[in-house]
C-alpha positions as CSV (number, residue, x, y, z in Angstrom):
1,X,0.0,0.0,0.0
2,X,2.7,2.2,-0.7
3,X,0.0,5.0,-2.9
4,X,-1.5,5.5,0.8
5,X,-1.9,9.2,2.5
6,X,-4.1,11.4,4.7
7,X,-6.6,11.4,2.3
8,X,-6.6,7.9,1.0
9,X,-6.8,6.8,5.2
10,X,-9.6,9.2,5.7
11,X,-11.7,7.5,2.7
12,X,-10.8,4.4,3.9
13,X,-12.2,5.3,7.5
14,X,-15.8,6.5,5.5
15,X,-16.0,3.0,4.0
16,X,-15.3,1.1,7.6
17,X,-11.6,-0.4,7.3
18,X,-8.6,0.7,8.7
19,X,-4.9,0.0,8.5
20,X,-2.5,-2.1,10.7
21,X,1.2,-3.5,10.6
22,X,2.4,-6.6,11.7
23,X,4.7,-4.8,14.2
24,X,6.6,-2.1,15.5
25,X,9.2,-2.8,12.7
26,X,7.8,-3.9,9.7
27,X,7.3,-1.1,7.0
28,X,4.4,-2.6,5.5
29,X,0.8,-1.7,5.8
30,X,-2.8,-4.1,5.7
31,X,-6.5,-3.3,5.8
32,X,-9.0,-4.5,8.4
33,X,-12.2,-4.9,7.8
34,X,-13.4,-7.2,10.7
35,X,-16.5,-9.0,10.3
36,X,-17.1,-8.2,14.0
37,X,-17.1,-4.6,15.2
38,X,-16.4,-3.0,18.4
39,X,-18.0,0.1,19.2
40,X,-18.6,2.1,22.5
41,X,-22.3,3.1,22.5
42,X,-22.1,6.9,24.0
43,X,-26.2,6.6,25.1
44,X,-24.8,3.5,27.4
45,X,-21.2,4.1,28.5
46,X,-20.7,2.9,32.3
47,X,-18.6,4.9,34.3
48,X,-17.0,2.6,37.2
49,X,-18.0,3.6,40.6
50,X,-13.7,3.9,41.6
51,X,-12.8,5.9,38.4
52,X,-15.6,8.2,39.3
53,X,-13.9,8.8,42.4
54,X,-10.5,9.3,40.9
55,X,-11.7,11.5,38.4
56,X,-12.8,14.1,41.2
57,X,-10.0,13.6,42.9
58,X,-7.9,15.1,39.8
59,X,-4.8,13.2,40.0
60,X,-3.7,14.3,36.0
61,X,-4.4,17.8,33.8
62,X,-6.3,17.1,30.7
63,X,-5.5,18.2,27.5
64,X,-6.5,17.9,23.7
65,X,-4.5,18.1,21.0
66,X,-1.2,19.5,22.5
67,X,1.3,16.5,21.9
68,X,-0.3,14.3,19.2
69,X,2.9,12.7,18.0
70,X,4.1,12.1,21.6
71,X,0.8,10.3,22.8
72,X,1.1,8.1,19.1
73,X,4.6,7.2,20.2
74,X,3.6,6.2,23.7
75,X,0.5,3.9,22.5
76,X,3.6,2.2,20.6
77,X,5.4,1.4,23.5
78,X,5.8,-2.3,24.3
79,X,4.1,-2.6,27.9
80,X,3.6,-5.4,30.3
81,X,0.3,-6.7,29.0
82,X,1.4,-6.0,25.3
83,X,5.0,-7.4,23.8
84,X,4.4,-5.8,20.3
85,X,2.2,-2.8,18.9
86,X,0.7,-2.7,15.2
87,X,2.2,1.1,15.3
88,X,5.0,1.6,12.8
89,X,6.8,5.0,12.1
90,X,4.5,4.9,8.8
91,X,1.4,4.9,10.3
92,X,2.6,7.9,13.0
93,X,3.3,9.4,10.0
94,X,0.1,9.6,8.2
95,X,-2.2,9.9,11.5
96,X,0.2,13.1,11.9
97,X,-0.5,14.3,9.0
98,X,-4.9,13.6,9.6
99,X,-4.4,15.3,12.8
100,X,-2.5,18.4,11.2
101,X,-5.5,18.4,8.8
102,X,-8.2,18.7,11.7
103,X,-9.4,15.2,11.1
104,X,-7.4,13.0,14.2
105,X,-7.0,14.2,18.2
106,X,-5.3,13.2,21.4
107,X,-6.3,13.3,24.7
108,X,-3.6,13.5,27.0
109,X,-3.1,12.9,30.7
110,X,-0.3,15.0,32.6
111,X,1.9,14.7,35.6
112,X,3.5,18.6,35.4
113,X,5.7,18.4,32.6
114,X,5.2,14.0,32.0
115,X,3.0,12.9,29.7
116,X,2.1,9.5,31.8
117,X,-1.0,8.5,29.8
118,X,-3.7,8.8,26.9
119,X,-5.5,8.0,23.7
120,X,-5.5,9.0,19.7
121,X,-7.8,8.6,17.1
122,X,-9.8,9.8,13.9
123,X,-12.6,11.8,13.9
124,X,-14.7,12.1,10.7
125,X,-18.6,13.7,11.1
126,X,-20.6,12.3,13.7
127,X,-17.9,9.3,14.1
128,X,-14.5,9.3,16.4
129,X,-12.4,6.3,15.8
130,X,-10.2,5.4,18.6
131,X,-7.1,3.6,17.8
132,X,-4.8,3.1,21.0
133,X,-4.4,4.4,24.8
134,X,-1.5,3.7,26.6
135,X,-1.0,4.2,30.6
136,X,2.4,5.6,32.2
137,X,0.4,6.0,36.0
138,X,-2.8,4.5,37.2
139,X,-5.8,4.5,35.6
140,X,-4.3,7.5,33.3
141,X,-5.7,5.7,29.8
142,X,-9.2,5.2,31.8
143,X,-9.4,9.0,32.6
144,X,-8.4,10.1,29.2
145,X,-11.2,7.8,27.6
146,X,-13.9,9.4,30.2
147,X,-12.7,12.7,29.2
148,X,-12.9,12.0,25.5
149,X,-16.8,10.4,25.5
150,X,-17.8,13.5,27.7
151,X,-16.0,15.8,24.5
152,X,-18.0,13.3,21.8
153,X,-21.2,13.6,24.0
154,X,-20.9,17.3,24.0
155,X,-20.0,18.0,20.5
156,X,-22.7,15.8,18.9
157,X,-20.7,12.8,17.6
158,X,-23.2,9.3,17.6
159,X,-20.6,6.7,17.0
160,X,-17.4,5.7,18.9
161,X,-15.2,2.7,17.0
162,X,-12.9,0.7,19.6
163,X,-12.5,-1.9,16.3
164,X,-12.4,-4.6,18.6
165,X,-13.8,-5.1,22.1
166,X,-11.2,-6.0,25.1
167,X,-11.9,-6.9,29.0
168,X,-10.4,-3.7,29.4
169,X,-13.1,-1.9,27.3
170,X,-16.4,-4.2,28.6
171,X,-16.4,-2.7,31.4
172,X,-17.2,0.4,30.1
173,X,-20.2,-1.0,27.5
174,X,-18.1,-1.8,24.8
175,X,-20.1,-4.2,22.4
176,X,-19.6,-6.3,19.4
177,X,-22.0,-6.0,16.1
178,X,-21.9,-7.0,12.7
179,X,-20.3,-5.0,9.8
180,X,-23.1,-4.6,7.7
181,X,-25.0,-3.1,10.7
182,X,-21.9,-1.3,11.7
183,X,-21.4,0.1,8.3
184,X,-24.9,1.3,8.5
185,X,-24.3,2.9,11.8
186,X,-21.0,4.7,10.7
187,X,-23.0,6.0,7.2
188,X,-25.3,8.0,9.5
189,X,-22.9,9.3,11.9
190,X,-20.2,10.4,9.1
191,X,-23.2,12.3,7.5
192,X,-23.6,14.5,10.7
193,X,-22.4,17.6,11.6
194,X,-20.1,17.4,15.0
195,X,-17.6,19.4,16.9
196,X,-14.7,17.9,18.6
197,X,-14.0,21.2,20.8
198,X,-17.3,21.6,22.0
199,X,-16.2,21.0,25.6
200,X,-14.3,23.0,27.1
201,X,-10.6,22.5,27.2
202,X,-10.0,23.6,30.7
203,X,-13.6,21.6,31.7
204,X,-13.6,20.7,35.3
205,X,-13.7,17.0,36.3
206,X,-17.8,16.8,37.6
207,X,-18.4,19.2,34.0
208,X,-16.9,16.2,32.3
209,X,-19.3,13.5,34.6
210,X,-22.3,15.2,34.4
211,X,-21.6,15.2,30.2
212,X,-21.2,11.7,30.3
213,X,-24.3,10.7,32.8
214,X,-26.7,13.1,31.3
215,X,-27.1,10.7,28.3
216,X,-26.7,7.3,30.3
């Protein structure tokens, strides 16, 4: 897939696959197009009762957007539970170059000047794509996905793509469909009209609950 760019990937995304590597180090590219989806259905996303509690208790500063290529490089890290990533350098590439073009966003978690956790992904109309999180402190990865389905939740978007559904993601609502009625679902949403910034950057933590629960 060496003709691939910003604008190929972002088509791609519209039609329902996406790209992967076989590992950190080969240069090579494949498209996914799983017969199973994940998704993370915003009307029903469960909050734990403990990271409702850590989330007032503020342990990281939250922000969007200010160290895209750093958070992509940290979701590439090997880590205890994961020996290899499907993140190559061309992939950080090309997701650098959607998010210079508007169209892909971090949110980060912060330890003063650390960056100890946090999450990436595309955003295209109504639909946000996530792609990876990766945790440096406790529970940082968790905050940073509460704090990004409070921004989708806010800004209008209708469809959150995990691709595929984990133990760590279950036990926020994440659920499996079908493609056909996935690609039905991500039609609709990629037709609407959303805004990624409609929260407020510096939104305080029970802003970003009360975002989340008033839909749930």
């Amino acid at each position: 897939m060496s003709e691939i760019d910003a604008e190929v990937l972002l088509r791609a995304y519209a039609y329902g696959v996406f790209p992967m590597a076989e590992s950190r180090d080969d240069p090579e590219l494949y498209w996914i197009d799983p017969e199973a989806r994940g998704i993370l259905p915003l009307e029903s996303f469960h909050i734990p009762k403990r990271l409702r509690r850590t989330i007032r208790q503020a342990p990281f500063d939250i922000r969007v957007d200010t160290a895209f290529r750093e958070t992509m490089l940290g979701c590439a890290e090997a880590a205890p539970n994961r020996d290899g990533t499907w993140i190559n350098d061309r992939i950080v590439d090309l997701y650098c170059e959607l998010h210079e073009n508007g169209h892909a966003h971090s949110v980060e978690c912060w330890q003063g000047s650390l960056l100890v956790g946090g999450l990436y992904g595309v955003s295209l109309g109504g639909a946000f794509f996530g792609e990876s999180m990766f945790s440096r402190a406790t529970d940082a990865s968790k905050v940073a996905l509460v704090y990004l389905v409070a921004r989708l939740i806010r800004g209008g978007f209708s469809l959150l793509d995990t691709q595929f559904v984990t133990s760590h993601l279950s036990q926020f609502g994440a659920i499996e469909i079908p493609r056909d009625e996935y690609r039905v679902r991500l039609f609709d949403a990629t037709g609407q009209d959303a805004d990624f910034y409609s929260l407020p950057l510096d939104a305080s933590p029970d802003e970003v609950l009360q975002s989340v629960t008033q839909i749930s």
